[in-house]
C-alpha positions in Angstrom: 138.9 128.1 112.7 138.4 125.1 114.9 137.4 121.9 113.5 134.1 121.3 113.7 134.2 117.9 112.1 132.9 115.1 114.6 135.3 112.5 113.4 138.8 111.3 114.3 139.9 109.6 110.8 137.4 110.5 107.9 138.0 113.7 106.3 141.5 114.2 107.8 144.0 114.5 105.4 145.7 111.1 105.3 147.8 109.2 102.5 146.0 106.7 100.7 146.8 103.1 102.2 148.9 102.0 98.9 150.3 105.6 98.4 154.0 104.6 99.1 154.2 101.4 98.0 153.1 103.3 94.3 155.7 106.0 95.0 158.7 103.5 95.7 157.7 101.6 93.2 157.5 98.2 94.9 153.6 97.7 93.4 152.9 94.4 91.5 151.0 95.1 88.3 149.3 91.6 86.4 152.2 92.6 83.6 155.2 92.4 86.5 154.5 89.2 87.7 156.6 86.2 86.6 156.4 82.4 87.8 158.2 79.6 87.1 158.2 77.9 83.8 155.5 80.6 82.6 154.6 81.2 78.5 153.8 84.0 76.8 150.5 84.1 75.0 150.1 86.2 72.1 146.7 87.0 69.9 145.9 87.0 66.0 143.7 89.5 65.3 141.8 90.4 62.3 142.8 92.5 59.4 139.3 93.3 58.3 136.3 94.8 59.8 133.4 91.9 58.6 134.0 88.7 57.2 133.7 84.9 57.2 136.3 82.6 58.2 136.6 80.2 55.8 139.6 78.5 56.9 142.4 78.7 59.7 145.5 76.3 59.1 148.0 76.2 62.1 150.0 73.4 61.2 153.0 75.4 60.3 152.6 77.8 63.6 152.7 74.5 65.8 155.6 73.0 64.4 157.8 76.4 64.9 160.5 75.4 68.0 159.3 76.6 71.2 155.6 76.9 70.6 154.0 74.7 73.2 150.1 75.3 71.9 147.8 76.8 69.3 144.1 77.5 69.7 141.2 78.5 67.6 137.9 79.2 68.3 137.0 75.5 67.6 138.8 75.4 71.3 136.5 77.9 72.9 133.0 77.5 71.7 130.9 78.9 74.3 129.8 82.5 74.0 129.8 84.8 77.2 129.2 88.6 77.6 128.9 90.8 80.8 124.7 91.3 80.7 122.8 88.5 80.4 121.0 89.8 77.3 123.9 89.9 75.4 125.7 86.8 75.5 127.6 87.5 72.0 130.8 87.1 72.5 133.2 84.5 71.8 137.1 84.4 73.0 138.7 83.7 69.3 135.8 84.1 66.7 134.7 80.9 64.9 132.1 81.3 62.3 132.7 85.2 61.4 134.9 88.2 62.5 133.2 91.9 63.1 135.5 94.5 64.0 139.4 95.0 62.7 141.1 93.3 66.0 138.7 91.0 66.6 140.7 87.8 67.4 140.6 84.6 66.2 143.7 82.6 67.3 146.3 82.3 69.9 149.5 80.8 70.9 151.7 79.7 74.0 155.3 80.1 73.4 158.7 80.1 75.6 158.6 84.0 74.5 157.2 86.9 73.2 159.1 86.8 70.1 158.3 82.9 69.3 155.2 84.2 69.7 155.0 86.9 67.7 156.3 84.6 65.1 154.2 82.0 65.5 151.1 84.2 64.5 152.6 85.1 61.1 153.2 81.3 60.6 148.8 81.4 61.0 147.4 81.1 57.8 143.3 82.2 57.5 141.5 82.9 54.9 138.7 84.8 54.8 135.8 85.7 52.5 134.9 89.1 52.9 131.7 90.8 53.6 130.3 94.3 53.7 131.4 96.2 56.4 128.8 98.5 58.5 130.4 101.5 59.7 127.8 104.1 60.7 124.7 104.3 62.9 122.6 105.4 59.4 124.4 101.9 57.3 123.5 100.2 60.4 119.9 101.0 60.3 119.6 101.0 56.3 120.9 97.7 56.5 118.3 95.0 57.3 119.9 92.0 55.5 123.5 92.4 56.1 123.5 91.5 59.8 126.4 91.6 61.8 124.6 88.8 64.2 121.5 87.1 63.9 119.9 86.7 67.4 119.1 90.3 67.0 115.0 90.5 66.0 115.2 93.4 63.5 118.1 94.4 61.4 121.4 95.6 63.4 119.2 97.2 65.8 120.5 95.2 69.1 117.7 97.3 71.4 115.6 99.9 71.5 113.5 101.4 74.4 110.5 103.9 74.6 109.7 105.4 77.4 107.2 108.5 78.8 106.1 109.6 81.6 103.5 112.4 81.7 102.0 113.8 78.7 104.4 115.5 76.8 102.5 116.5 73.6 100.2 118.5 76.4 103.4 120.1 77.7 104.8 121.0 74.4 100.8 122.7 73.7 101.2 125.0 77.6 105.0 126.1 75.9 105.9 129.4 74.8 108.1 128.3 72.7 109.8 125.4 71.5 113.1 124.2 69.8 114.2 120.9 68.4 118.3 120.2 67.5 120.2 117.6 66.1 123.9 116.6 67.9 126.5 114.1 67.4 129.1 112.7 70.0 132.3 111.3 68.7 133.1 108.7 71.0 136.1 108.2 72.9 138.3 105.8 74.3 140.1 105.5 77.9 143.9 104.9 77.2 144.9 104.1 80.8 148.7 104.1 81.6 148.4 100.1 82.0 148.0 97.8 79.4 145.1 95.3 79.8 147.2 92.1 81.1 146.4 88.8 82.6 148.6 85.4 83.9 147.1 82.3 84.4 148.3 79.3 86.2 145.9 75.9 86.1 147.5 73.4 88.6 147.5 69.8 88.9 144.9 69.6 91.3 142.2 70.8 88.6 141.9 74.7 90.1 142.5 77.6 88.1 144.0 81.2 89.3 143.8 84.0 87.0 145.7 87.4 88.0 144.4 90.4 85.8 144.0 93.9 85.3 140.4 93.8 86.1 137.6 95.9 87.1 135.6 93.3 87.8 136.6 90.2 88.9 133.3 88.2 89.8 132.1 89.0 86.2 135.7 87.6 85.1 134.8 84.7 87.3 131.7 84.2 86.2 132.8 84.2 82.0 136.0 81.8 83.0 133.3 79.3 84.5 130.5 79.4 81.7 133.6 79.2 79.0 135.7 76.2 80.4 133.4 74.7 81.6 134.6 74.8 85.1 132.8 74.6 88.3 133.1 78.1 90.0 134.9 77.0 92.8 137.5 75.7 91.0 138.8 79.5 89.9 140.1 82.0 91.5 139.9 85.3 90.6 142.4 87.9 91.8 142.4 91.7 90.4 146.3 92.9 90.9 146.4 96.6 91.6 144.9 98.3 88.1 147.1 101.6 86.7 143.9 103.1 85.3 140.3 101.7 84.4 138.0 104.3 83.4 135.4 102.1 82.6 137.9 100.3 80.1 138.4 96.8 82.5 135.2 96.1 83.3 134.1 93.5 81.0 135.5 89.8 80.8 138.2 90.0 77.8 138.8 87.4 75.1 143.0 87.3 76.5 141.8 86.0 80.1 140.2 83.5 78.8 142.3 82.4 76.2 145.6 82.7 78.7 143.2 80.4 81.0 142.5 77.6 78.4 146.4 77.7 77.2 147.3 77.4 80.7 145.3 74.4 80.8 146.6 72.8 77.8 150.1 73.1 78.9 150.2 73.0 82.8 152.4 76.3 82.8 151.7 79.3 83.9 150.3 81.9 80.6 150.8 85.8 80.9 148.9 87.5 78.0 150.0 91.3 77.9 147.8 93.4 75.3 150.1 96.0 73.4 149.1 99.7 73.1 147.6 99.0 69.5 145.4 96.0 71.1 144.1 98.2 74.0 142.4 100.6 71.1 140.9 97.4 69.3 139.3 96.1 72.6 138.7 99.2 74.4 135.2 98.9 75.0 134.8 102.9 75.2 132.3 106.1 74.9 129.6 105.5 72.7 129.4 107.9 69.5 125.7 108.5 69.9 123.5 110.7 67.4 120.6 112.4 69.7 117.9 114.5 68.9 116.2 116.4 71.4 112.7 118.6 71.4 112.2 121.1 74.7 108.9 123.3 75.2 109.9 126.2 77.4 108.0 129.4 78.9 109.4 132.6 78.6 111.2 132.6 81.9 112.9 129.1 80.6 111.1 127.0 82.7 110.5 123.4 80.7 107.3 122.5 80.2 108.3 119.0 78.4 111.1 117.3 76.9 111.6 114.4 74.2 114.6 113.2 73.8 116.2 110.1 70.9 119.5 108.8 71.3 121.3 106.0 68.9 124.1 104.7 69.7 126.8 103.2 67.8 127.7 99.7 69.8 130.4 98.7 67.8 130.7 94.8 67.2 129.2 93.3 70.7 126.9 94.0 72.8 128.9 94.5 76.3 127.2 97.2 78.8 125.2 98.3 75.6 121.5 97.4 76.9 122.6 99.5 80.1 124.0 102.5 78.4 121.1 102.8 76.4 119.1 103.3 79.4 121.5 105.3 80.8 121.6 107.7 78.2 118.2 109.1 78.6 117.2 107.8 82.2 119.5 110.4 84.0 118.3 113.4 82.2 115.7 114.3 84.4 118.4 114.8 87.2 119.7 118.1 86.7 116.7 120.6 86.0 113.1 120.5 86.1 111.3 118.4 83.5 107.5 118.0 84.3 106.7 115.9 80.8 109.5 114.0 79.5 109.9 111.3 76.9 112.6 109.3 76.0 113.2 106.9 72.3 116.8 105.2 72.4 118.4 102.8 70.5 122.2 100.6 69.9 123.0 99.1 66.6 126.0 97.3 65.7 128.2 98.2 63.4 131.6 96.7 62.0 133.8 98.4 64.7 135.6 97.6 68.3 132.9 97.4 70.7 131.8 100.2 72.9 130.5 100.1 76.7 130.9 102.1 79.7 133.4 104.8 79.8 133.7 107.5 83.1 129.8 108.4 83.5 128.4 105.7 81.9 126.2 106.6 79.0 126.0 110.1 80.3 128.8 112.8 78.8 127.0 111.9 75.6 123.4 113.7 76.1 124.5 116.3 78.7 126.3 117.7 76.0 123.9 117.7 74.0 120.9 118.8 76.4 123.6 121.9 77.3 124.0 123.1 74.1 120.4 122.6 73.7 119.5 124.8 76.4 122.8 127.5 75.4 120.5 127.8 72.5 117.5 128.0 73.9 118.4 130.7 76.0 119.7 132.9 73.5 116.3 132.5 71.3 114.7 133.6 74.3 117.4 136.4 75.3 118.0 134.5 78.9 121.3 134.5 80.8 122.7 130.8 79.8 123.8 130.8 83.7 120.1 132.2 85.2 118.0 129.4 82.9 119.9 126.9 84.5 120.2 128.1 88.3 116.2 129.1 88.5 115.1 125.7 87.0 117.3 123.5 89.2 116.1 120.4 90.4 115.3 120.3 94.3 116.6 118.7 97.1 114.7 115.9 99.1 112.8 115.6 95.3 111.3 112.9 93.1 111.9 113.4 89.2 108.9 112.7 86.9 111.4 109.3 86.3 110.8 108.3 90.0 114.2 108.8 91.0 115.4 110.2 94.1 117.2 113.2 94.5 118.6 113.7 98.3 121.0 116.4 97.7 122.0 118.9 95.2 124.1 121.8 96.2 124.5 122.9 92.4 123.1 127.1 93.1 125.7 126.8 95.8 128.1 125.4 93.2 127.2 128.1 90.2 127.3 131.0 92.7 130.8 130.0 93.8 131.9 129.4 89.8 130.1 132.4 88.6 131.9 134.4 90.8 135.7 132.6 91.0 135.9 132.7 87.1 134.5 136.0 85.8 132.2 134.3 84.0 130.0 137.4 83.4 132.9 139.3 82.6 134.0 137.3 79.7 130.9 136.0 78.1 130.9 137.0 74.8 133.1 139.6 75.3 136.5 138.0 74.6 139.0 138.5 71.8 137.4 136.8 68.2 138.5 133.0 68.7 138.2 132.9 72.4 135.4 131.9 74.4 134.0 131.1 77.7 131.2 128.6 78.3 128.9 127.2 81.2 127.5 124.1 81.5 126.0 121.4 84.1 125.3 118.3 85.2 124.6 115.0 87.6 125.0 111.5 88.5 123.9 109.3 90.8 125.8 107.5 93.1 125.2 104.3 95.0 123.2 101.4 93.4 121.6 101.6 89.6 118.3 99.7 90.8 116.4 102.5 89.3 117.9 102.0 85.9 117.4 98.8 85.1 116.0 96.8 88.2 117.4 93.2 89.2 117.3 91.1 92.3 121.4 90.3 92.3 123.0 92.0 95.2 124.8 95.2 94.3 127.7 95.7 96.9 128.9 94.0 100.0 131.5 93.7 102.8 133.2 91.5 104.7 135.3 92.1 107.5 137.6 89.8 109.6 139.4 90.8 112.9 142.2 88.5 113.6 144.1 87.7 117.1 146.1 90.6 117.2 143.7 93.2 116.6 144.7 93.2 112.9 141.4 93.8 110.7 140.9 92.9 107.1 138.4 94.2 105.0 137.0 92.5 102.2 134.9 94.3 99.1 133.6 93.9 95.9 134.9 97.2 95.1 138.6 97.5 92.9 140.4 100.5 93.6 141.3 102.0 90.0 143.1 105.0 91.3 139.9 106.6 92.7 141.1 105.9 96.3 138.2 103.0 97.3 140.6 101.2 99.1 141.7 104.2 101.6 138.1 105.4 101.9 137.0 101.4 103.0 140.2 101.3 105.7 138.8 105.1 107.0 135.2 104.3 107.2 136.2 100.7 109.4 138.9 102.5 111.0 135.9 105.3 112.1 133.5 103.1 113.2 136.1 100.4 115.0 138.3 103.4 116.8 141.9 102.1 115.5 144.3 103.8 113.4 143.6 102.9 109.2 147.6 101.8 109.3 
């Protein structure tokens, strides 16, 4: 078949532009690099889920040979976060810890082993407190509070919002069904190790290598933190060996490898071990949902209301976004004339959660699927029909006002349907064996329909040099997803070179 494709460079099958440098293993990680005269910074974490600190003695951890500094939270006061409605956080905890791994000293040694050494010479006491560990504690509790800029309770926020009347919709049903689901939660577990190295110079300037996501937010955290004028930091996101989600918000070792950099002029790597990643992870929210659908006989909705809570964890992170998220984008996938949405995020006494592949999504498709699974067989409906009649369209506005351009999902059942036998199998299987079917969608681009602001969302530079070499510089950070051979095709399309 001839190639009908109208370009020269996208959608030809090309390596990605760091695809031997991987393979040969010649890339530099944050944990591989190594300057001169560098420490090794190391964290003490806490044993217990919720307490206060009462007392943190360091006397006999800065006398050990070869320790060349010791922080506490005394040294880091300022609190930062990644939204601005949840400025929570602090680098090493001061009045109170909230999660088990929550940290709330550190130290710059010659080595790791001082270093690990070192933290057992830490002596804190603590005087414990309850500890909150479900979303139901969480909301029975009103005067154990895990923070106190929160209005009501452990309830961090909670959103209402309808569009169209959905108590008419449920009265035009045929039949309705309500069902309660629970989603676990999850965390990321990249190959890489969250790892930063900072290096503060004589000249006042700070540079800060790390395993990032997101390296303007890390700017942005370093600045409010130390104190720093922005342009006095650099930022620079060495190549990341898996994100998911999991490096996207400014970490407590950055900053604390910045500020021991600055107390002893050297250079500070901070690598987190395995058992570290899990206590910062930052992952999928276990969310308890409820959901309510009015349908007609043929399946078609006539109105949905939908509750999610979500358990946050100890901080707030991506939390007031994932909220949203996790009843905004269920309009996206079928039909829903009347549709009403109650969410909430409460802390509780456990690492905090935030955005993990699909953002506040994989949670309430699940449920909504099973929903509609069920649904259909109350009804006697194909599982696969209820869903490919009662698709969304293309060039569409949902009852949510967002925009749907394309959706080539019949297409995409038709092809699945047929490839995996699916009509073959269902139900029909040996006892223990099963076969499912399931949808969903995303968007892509922007989130200004989520939650709106004015900051810009993405943008480009791009710098052609003497020789007819061109750089390109963007926002985004490749993660393994490819972002960085896509930007070199798209420039390399529109300039006519080659993307090598």
């Amino acid at each position: 078949m001839a190639d009908k494709t109208p370009f020269s460079v996208v959608g030809k099958p090309l390596p990605k532009v760091d695809a031997w440098a991987k393979c040969a293993g010649e890339t530099i990680y944050a944990d591989d690099l190594n300057l001169p005269r560098m420490l090794y910074g190391k964290l003490l974490r806490s044993p217990h889920p919720h307490a206060i600190i009462k007392r943190i003695d360091t006397r006999r951890a800065r006398a050990l040979p070869g320790v060349h500094a010791v922080i506490t939270g005394e040294d880091l006061p300022i609190k930062f976060g990644i939204l601005p409605v949840s400025q929570d956080e602090e680098a090493l905890a001061r009045e109170k810890v909230r999660y088990i791994g929550d940290p709330v000293a550190a130290v710059a040694a010659v080595d790791e082993e001082t270093a690990e050494e070192a933290l057992k010479l830490i002596d804190v006491e603590y005087e414990l407190l309850p500890a909150i560990t479900s979303i139901d504690e969480a909301l029975a509790e009103s005067d154990n509070r895990i923070h106190d800029y929160n209005k009501v309770g452990n309830i961090q926020k909670a959103v209402s919002l309808e569009f169209g009347d959905v108590e008419e919709g449920f009265a035009e049903a045929d039949y309705i069904r309500e069902d309660i689901l629970f989603y676990q939660g999850s965390t990321h577990l990249p190959m890489e190790q969250h790892a930063a190295v900072a290096a503060y110079g004589p000249d006042g300037k700070l540079t800060l290598w790390s395993s990032t996501q997101t390296p303007h937010y890390v700017h942005r955290a370093l600045a409010k933190v130390l104190e720093m004028p922005p342009s006095h930091i650099r930022v620079i996101a060495t190549p990341v060996g898996g994100g998911f989600g999991g490096k996207s918000d400014p970490f407590s070792h950055e900053i604390v490898a910045a500020k021991l950099s600055m107390l002893t002029g050297r250079p500070v790597k901070i690598t987190l071990t395995r058992e570290e990643v899990f206590y910062a992870h930052r992952g999928r929210h276990p969310v308890l949902m409820w959901v309510k659908t009015g349908v007609k006989r043929d399946g078609a909705i006539t109105a949905m209301h939908f509750k999610t809570f979500l358990d946050g964890g100890a901080y707030g992170s991506y939390g007031v976004a994932s909220t949203y998220y996790t009843g905004a984008l269920q309009t996206v996938t079928y039909k829903i004339p009347r549709y009403k949405f109650e969410g909430m995020r409460v802390f509780t006494n456990k690492p905090p959660c935030g955005p993990k592949r699909g953002h506040g999504t994989p949670q309430p498709r699940y449920a909504l699927e099973v929903h509609l699974d069920k649904i259909a067989e109350d009804l006697g409906l194909d599982p696969v029909d209820i869903r490919r009649r009662h698709l969304v369209d293309e060039n569409s506005l949902t009852v949510n006002w967002l925009r749907i351009t394309t959706c080539g999902l019949k297409e995409c059942i038709d092809k699945v349907i047929q490839a995996s036998g699916f009509r073959q199998k269902f139900r029909r299987l040996p006892f223990g064996k099963g076969v499912g079917f399931a949808c969903s969608s995303y968007l892509s681009g922007a989130g200004l329909p989520i939650y709106w602001n004015h900051m810009p969302h993405s943008g480009v530079q791009i710098k052609i040099d003497r020789g007819g070499g061109v750089a390109v510089f963007c926002g985004s950070i490749d993660i393994g997803q490819g972002s960085d051979s896509i930007l070199a095709y798209v420039v390399a399309e529109i300039l006519g070179i080659r993307p090598e």
